[in-house]
N, C-alpha and C positions, 0 to 999 in steps of 0.2 A: 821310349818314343823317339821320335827324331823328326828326318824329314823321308818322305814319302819315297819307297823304293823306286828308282831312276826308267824313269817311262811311264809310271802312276802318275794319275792326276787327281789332285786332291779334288771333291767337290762337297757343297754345302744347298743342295736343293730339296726344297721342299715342294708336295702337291698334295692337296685335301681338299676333299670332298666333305661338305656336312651341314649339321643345319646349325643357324645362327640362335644362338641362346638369346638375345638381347640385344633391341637398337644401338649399335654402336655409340658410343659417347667421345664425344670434340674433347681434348685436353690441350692447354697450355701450359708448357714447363718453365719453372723460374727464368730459365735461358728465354726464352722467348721463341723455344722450337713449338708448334702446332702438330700433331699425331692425331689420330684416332684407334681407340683401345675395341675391342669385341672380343667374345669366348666363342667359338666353334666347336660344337658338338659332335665327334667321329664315330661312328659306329665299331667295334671291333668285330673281328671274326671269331666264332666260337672259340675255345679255349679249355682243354683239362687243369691248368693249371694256374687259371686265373677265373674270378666270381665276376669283374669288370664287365662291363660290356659295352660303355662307352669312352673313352678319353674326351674331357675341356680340356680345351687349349686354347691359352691367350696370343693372339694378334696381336699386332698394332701395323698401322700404316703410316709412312714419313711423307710419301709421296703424292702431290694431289689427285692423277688421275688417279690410280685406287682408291683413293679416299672420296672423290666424289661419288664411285659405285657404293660403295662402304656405307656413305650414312645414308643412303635411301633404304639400307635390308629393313627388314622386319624381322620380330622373333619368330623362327619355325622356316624362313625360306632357307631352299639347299643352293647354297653356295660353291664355289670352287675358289680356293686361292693359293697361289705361287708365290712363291719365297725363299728363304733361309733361315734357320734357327741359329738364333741372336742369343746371348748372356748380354742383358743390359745390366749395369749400375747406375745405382743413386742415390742421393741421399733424401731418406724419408724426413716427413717433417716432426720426429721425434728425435731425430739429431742420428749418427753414427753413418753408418753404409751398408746397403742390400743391394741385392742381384735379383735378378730376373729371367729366368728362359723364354723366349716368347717367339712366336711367328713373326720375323720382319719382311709383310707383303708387299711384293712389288708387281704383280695384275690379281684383278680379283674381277668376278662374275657372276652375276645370278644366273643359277638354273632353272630354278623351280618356288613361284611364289608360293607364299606359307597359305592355305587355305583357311578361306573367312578374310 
């Protein structure tokens, strides 16, 4: 690997579409940063070589205006959110260090409320 052949620009964007598994949940980390964590449910396209048919993927939001759209979802609304895929570290509170892939959003939007 290196760095990116001279004219290429490196980029790290993400956009999905999908429905929201679960009321987002407020966290506060030891540091005293404030997030909000959600899973988003993506639909995949058929596939010969995979049984899948949906991918969860974990969110979180740093920022408030996302976050304010964020905890008002409900589970089952279709959603859309912008970002970048993050590798977080941290120490759990079993002691050592883990990582994380996760969606780091920076706008989010409801499309379509979850019916009922």
């Amino acid at each position: 690997m290196g760095t990116p052949e001279k004219g290429l620009a490196e980029s790290n964007e993400v956009v999905l579409v999908g429905r929201v598994s679960a009321p987002a949940e407020e966290q506060v980390l030891p540091s005293g940063s404030e997030l909000w964590k959600f899973r988003l449910i993506v639909a995949r396209p058929p596939s010969s070589t995979s049984r899948a048919t949906v991918d969860t993927l974990d969110c979180v939001v740093w920022e408030r205006r996302p976050a304010r759209s964020v905890a008002r979802w409900r589970s089952g609304d279709v959603v859309e959110v912008k970002g970048s895929l993050r590798r977080r570290f941290f120490a759990p509170a079993g002691g050592g260090r883990a990582s994380r892939c996760e969606i780091e959003v920076a706008a989010a939007r409801l499309i379509r409320r979850a019916a009922g």
